[in-house]
C-alpha positions in Angstrom: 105.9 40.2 262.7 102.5 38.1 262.5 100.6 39.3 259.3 96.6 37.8 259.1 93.6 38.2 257.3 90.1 38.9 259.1 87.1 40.2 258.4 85.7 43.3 259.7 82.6 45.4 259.2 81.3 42.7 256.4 85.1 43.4 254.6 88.1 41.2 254.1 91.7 42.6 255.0 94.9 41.6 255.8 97.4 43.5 258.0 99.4 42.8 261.3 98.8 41.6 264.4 100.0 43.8 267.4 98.8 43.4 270.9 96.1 45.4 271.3 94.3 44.1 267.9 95.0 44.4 263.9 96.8 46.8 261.6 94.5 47.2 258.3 97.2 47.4 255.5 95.5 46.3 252.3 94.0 49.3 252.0 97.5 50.8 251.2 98.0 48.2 248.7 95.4 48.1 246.0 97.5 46.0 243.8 97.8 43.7 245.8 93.8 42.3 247.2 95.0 39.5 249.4 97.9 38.3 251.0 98.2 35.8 248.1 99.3 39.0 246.0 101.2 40.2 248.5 103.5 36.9 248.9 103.6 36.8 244.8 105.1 40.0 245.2 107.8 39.0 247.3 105.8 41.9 250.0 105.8 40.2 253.1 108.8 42.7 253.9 106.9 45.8 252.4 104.0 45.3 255.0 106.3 45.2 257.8 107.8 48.4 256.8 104.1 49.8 256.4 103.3 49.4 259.8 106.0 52.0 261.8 104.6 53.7 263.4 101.0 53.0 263.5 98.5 51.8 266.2 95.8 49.5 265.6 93.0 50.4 263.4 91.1 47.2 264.5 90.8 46.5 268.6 90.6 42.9 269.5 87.1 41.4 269.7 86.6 43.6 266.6 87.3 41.6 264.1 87.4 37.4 262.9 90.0 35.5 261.7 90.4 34.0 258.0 92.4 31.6 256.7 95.7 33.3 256.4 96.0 32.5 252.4 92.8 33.0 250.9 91.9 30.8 247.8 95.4 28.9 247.0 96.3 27.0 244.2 97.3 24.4 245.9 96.9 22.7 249.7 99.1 19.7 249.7 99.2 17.2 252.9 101.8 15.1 254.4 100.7 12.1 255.6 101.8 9.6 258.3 105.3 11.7 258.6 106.3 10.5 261.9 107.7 7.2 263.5 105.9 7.0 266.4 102.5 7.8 264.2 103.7 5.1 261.7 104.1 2.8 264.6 100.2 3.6 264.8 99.1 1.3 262.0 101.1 -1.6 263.2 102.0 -3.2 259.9 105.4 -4.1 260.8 106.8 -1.8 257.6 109.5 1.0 258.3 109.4 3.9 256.8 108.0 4.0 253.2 110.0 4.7 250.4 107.9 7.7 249.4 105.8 9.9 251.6 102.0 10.1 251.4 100.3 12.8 249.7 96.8 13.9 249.6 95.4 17.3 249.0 92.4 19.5 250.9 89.9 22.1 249.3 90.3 25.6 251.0 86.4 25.7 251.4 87.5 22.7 254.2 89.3 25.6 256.7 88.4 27.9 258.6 89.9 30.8 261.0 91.6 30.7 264.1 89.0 31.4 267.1 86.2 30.2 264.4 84.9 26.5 265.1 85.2 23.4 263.7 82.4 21.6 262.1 80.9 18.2 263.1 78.8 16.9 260.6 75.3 15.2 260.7 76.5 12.6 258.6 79.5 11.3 260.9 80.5 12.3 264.4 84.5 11.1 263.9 85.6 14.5 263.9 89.2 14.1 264.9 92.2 16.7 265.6 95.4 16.8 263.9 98.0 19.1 265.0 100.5 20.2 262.4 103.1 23.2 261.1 102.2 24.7 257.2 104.5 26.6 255.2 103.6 28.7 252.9 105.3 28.5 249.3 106.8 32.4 248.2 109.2 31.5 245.2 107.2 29.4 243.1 109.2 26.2 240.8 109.5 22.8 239.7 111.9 20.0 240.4 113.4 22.1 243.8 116.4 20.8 244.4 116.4 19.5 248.7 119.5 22.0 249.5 117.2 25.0 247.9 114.2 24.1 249.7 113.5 27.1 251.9 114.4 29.3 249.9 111.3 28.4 247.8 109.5 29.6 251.6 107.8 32.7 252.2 106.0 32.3 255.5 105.2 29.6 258.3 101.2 28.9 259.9 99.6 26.2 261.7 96.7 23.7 260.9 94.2 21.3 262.7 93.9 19.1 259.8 90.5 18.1 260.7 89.3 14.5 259.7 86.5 12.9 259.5 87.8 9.5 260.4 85.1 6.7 259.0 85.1 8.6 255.7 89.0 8.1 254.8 88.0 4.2 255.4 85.0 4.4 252.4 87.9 3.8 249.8 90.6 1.7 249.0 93.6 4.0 248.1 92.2 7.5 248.7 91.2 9.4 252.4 90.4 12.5 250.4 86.2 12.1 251.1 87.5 12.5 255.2 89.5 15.0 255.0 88.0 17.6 252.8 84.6 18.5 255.1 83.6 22.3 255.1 85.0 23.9 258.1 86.1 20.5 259.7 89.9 21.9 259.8 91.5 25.1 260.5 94.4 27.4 259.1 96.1 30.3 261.2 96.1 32.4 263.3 99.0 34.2 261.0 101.5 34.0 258.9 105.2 34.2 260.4 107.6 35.4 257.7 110.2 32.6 257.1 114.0 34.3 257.7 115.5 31.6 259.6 116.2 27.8 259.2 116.1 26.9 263.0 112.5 28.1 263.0 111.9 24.5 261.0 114.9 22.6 262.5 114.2 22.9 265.7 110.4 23.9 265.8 108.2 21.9 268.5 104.2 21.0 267.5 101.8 20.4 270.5 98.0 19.5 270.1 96.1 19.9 273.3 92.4 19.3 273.7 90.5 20.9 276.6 94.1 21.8 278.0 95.0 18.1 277.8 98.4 17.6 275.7 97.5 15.2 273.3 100.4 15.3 270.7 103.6 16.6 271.1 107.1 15.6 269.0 109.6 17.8 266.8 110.2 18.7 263.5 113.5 17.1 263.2 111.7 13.8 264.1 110.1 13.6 261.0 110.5 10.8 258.5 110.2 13.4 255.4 111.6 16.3 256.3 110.1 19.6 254.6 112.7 20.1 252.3 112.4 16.5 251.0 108.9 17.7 250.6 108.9 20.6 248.9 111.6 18.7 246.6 109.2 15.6 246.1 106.1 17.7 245.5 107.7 19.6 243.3 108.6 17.0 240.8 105.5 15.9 239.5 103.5 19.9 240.2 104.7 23.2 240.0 104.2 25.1 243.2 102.7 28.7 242.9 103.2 32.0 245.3 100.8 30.7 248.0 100.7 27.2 248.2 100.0 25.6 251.3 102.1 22.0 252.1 101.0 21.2 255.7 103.8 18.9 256.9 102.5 15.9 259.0 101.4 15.0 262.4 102.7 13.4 265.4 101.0 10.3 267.0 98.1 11.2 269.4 95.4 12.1 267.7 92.0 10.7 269.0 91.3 7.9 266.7 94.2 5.8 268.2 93.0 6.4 272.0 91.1 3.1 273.5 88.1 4.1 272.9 88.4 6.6 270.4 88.5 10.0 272.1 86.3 11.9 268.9 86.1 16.1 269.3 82.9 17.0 270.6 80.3 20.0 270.6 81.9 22.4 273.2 85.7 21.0 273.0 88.7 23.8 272.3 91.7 22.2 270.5 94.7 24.2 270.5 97.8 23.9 268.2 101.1 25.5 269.3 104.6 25.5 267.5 107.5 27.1 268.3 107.9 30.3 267.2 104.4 30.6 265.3 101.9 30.6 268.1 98.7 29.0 269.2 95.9 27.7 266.4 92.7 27.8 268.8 89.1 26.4 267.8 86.2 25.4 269.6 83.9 22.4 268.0 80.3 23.0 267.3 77.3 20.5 265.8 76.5 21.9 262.0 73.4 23.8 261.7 
């Protein structure tokens, strides 16, 4: 079951995906407004039950895509979380001791099928294909071994980056990461039931059809229940939380030249299991 939220008719909702378009479900849930509420609730399991039965209220082509979680607490990023990317910054160090953390502003998403915003100030835009999860049981100081349980659902991110702006600072990339609309969150949320859909999850980045990145989970340096357990020791996650998990090497930044999204590009990021992430680029206004 894929469970989204779109807008429609100048509304927001959140309902299921089927194949011929979207299930509107919120309005059968006024306690609950968004699917932040719903995860809160421990609901995910409610909705599916809530949509036997029933055919789309929304066709496709009807409606737009949202970031799946609107307005969380928290959006917390893994950074350099692979070998091959570490390898990138050819510093002769192994892996660190700790992982890098750094957090994005919800305003700096948008949909699936919505575009990604270059800038006038900077035309580095750059891709970054990664796997989110999505926090349901909220705690502090999560032990590794209880990790997933602390999991509600599974999503995707191009963790968009304006590259020459995470250089204007010595110890902080937060000013290039955090553009409005420069990344993107979606399409859906995948309720998390299983472990292998982590363990042996595949992420692929491809940019006008061209794979650009492509490793697997179990590659990483920081695995995501080290990361829930590390990020958890200094902040309490909340119902709704977003920790997106690290990228593999490829993005354009490390091409020679630099291979920078442009106006009329469509980056698409697939995982096992969760789907396809797909965005088009387009100049700001």
């Amino acid at each position: 079951m894929k469970f989204a939220t779109v807008r429609a008719d100048g509304a927001q909702l959140y309902g299921a995906v089927v194949e011929d378009g979207f299930i509107a479900l919120s309005p059968d849930f006024p306690d609950w407004p968004t699917l932040r509420e719903v995860i809160a609730a421990d609901g995910l399991s409610r909705l599916e039950v809530a949509t036997a039965g029933r055919a789309a209220t929304h066709p496709n082509g009807t409606f737009r895509y949202d970031i799946p979680v609107p307005g969380p607490e928290k959006i917390i990023c893994v950074g350099v979380n692979f070998p091959d990317r570490n390898a990138e910054y050819k510093d002769g160090t192994a892996q660190p001791k700790h992982m890098s953390l750094f957090p994005r502003f919800p305003r700096s998403f948008t949909g699936h099928d919505c575009p990604l915003i270059r800038p006038p100030e900077n035309h580095t835009l750059d891709y970054e294909g990664e796997v989110a999860i999505v926090i349901g049981k909220g705690g502090r100081r999560i032990k590794a071994e209880d990790a997933y349980d602390h999991i509600a659902a599974l999503t995707l991110c191009n963790e968009g980056t304006i590259r020459d702006w995470v250089r204007h600072a010595k110890f902080n990339v937060t000013q290039g990461k955090n553009w409005d609309n420069s990344g993107a969150i979606g399409p859906w949320l995948v309720p998390f039931t299983d472990a292998a859909q982590l363990d042996e999850a595949r992420i692929q980045t491809r940019v006008n059809g061209e794979l650009r990145q492509d490793d697997v989970l179990s590659r990483m340096m920081f695995p995501i229940r080290e990361e829930i357990a590390y990020i958890s020791t200094f902040t309490t996650l909340m119902p709704g939380d977003i920790i997106i998990t690290g990228t593999p090497t490829g993005a354009g930044a490390r091409f020679d030249p630099p291979r920078y999204l442009k106006p009329g590009d469509v980056v698409e990021v697939e995982a096992t299991g969760i789907g396809t992430l797909r965005n088009t680029v387009e100049d700001e206004a």
